[in-house]
Each structure stands twice: as structure tokens, then as C-alpha cells.
C-alpha positions in Angstrom: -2.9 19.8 36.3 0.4 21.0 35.4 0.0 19.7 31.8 -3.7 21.1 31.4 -2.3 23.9 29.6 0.3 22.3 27.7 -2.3 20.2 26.2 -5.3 22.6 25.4 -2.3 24.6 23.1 -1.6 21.4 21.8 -5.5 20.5 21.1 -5.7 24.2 19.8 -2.8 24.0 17.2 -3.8 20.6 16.0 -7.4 22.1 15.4 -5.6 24.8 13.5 -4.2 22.9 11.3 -6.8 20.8 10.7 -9.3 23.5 9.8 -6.7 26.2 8.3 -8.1 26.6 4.4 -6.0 28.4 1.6 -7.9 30.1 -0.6 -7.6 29.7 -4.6 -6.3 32.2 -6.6 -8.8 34.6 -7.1 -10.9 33.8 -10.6 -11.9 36.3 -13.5 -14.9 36.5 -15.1 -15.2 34.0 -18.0 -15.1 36.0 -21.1 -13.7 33.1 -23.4 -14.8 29.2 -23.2 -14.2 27.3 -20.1 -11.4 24.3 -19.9 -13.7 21.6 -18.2 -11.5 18.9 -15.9 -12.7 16.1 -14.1 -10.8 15.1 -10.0 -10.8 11.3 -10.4 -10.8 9.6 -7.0 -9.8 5.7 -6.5 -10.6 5.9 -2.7 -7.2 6.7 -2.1 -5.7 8.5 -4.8 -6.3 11.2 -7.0 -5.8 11.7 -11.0 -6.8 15.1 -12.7 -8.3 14.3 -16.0 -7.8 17.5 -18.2 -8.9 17.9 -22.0 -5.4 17.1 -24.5 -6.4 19.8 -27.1 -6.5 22.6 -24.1 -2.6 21.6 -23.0 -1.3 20.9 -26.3 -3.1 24.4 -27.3 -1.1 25.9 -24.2 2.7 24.9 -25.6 5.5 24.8 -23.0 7.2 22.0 -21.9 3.8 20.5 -20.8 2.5 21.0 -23.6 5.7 18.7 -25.5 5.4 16.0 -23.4 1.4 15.4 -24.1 2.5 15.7 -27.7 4.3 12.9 -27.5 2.2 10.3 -26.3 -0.2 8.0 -27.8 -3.6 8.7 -28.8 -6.3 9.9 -26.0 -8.5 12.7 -25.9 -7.7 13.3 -22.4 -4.9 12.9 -20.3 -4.7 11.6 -17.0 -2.5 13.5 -14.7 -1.1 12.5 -11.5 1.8 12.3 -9.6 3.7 10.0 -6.9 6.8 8.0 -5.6 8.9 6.8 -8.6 8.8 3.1 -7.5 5.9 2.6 -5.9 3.6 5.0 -7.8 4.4 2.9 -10.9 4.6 -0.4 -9.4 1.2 -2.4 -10.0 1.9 -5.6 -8.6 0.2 -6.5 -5.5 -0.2 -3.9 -2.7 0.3 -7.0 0.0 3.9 -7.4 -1.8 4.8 -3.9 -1.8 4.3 -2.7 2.0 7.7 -2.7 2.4 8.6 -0.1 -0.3 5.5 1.9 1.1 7.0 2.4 4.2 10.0 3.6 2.2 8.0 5.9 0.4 6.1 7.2 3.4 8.7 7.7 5.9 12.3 7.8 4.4 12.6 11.5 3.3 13.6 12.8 -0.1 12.3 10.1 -2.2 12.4 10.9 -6.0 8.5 11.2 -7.8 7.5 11.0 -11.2 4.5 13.1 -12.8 2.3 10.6 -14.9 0.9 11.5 -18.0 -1.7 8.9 -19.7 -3.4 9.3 -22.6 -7.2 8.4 -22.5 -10.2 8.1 -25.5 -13.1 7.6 -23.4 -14.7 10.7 -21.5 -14.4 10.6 -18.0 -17.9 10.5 -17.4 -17.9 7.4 -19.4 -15.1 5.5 -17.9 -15.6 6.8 -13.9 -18.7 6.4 -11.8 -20.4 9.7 -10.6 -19.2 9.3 -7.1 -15.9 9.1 -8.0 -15.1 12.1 -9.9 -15.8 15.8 -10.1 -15.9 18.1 -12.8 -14.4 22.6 -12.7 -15.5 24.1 -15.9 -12.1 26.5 -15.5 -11.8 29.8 -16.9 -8.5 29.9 -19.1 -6.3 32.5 -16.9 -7.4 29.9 -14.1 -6.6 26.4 -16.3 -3.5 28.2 -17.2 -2.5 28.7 -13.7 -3.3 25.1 -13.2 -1.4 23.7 -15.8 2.0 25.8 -14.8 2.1 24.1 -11.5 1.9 20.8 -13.0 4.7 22.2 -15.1 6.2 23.3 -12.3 6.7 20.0 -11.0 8.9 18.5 -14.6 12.4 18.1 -14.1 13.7 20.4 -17.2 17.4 20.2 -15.7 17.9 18.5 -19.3 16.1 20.9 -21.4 12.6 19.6 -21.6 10.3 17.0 -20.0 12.3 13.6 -19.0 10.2 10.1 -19.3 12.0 8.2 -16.1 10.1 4.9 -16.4 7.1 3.9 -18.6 5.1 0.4 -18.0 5.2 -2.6 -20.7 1.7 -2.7 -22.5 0.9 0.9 -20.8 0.3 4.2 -22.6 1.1 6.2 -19.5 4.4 7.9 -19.4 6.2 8.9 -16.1 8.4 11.8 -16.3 11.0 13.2 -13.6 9.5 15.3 -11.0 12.2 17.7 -9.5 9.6 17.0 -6.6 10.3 14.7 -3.3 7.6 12.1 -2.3 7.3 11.6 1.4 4.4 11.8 4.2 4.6 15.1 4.7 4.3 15.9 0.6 2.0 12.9 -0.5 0.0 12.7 -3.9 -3.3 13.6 -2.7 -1.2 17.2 -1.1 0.0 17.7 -5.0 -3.4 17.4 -6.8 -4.9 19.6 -3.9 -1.6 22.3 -4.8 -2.6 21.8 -8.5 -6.5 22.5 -8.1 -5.4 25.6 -5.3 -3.5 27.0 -8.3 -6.3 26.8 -10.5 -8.7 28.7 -7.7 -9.6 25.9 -5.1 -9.6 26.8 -1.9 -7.8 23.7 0.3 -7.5 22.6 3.4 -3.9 21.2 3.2 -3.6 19.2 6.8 -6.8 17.5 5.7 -5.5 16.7 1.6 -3.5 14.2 2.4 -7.1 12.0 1.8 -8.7 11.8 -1.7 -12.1 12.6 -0.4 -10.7 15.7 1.4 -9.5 16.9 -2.4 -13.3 15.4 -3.9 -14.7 17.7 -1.5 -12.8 20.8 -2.0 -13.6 20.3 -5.7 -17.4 19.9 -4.6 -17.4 23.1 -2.6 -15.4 25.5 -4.9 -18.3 26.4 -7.1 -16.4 28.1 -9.8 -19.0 26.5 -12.2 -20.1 22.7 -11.4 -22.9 23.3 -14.1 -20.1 21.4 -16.2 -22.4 19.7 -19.2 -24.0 16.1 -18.8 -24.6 15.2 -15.6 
């Protein structure tokens, strides 16, 4: 009996945490066009798919690193562990560095940047992604904490590693990958920035993030279903 208590406050935080939702940043009215962007979700891992025109039209140091990649329409955004987010041989081979990546603190990420010509609702089945038409105060807000993530200790955007026969383009994150900041956590910090409200126990699982972006509502009427 003596640990009765002990473990209802322990069931009570842990039902905290798991329920405890930030809200997104509070939306204005849409006076100009919407920025439409599409969640992407592998069944693990999630990409943001945003529109190339919209961040090269925005400038900044996010802006000069889309500039400089190869020809897409869109651009594919994600972010992850430096080796093993790149790495695309085998998973069974690569357990060992995932444990790395999971549980040895500090590890250095990259932010990927790929260029894409198809639309996402060409290229992804409809279970698999999830459109925000965003107003532009929120896309902005959006794209400033992918920004926020670039490692500008240089001057400007860094490529760290890029992949033979690849377009995509990984550039120095002055982020840390671990499980405690995972990349499902960083797309869900992106999206919070942009107004989606997140459950952030719960986003360390791509269909946690695919639902937040299902609930939001800031305008799913995004065209062609």
C-alpha cells in the first residue's frame, strides 16, 4: 500500500504528458493567397513538402540554400541524425548506428533539402500525406523555424553531406539528434510554428504529427482532393 500513492502521481504525470497539447501560434485572417504544404508520412517519418517559389520568394538564408539546388517545384524538407538520416543502405545493417543515434546524446543532424517536380498529390498516396493551405504571416513563421535550425556559424547555409546520384542536399543543423529530440518532434515544432497545435510526448510517431495536421483545420479545403 505504501507505494499506492507513489504510483497514482506517477500514472497522473505520465497521463500529463501524454495528453499535454501546445497550441499553434495564433493565425490571421487570410487577406493574401495561401502557401499550400503537404506532411508526408513514410510510416515512420515525416517530410514537409512546401512549394519552391513561396521560399525562394521569402529570401533569407533558407531561401539561398533552395536556390541552389537542382530543379523541383517543390522541396522536400526534413531533418535527422547526420549518419544515419542519410544513410540508405539496409536498415538490418544499420541498427547499430541507430542505437547510436537514439541513445548517445548530442549527436550532430543535418536538415534535408530535395528538390521535387512532381506534385505531392501525384507522387504520395492520400493516406500518406496531408495538405495546410497556410496564410503567409503563418508560412513565414513556419519557414523561420526551419531556418532556425541551419548552422550559419559560417555565414550562410552549410551542405554537410550530399548522396551520389541524389538531388537532396543535407545541410548542418546547429540542432542535436537524440530520443528525446527525434525527427518526427522537429516536423511537429515546424508545423506548431506555423499554427498546429501538438501534442509533443505523443510526436515522436509520424501518425501523431499526420493527425495534428488532420485536426488543425486552418483550411484542409486545400484544391484537388
Amino acid at each position: 500500500m505504501r507505494w499506492a500513492l507513489p504510483l497514482a502521481v506517477l500514472i497522473g504525470v505520465v497521463a500529463a504528458l501524454l495528453t499535454w497539447t501546445r497550441p499553434g501560434a495564433s493565425i490571421p485572417s487570410i487577406t493574401d493567397a495561401p502557401v499550400t504544404v503537404y506532411l508526408l508520412d513514410n510510416g515512420f517519418h515525416t517530410d514537409l513538402a512546401v512549394p519552391r517559389a513561396a521560399l525562394e520568394r521569402r529570401g533569407g538564408p533558407l531561401g539561398q540554400a533552395v536556390a541552389d539546388l537542382a530543379p523541383g517545384d517543390w522541396i522536400l524538407i526534413g531533418w535527422g541524425d547526420a549518419a544515419f538520416y542519410v544513410d540508405q543502405s539496409p536498415i538490418s545493417d544499420r541498427l547499430p548506428d541507430g542505437a547510436r543515434a537514439f541513445f548517445r546524446p548530442g549527436n550532430p543532424s543535418v536538415v534535408m533539402l530535395d528538390p521535387e517536380s512532381l506534385d505531392p498529390r501525384d507522387r504520395h498516396a492520400a493516406d500518406r500525406r496531408a495538405a495546410l493551405r497556410l496564410p503567409p504571416g503563418a508560412f513565414d513563421r513556419m519557414a523561420g523555424r526551419i531556418e532556425s535550425s541551419l548552422d550559419l556559424a559560417d555565414g550562410g547555409p552549410r551542405v554537410a553531406t550530399a548522396r551520389a546520384g541524389d538531388d537532396a542536399r543535407f545541410f548542418a543543423s546547429r540542432e542535436s539528434f537524440s530520443i528525446l529530440h527525434l525527427c518526427n518532434h522537429w516536423t511537429a515544432g515546424a508545423l506548431n510554428a506555423g499554427g498546429v497545435a501538438i501534442r509533443p510526448a505523443r510526436s515522436a510517431f509520424s501518425g501523431e504529427v499526420m493527425r495534428s495536421v488532420r485536426a488543425a483545420e486552418l483550411d484542409r479545403a486545400a484544391p484537388r482532393a
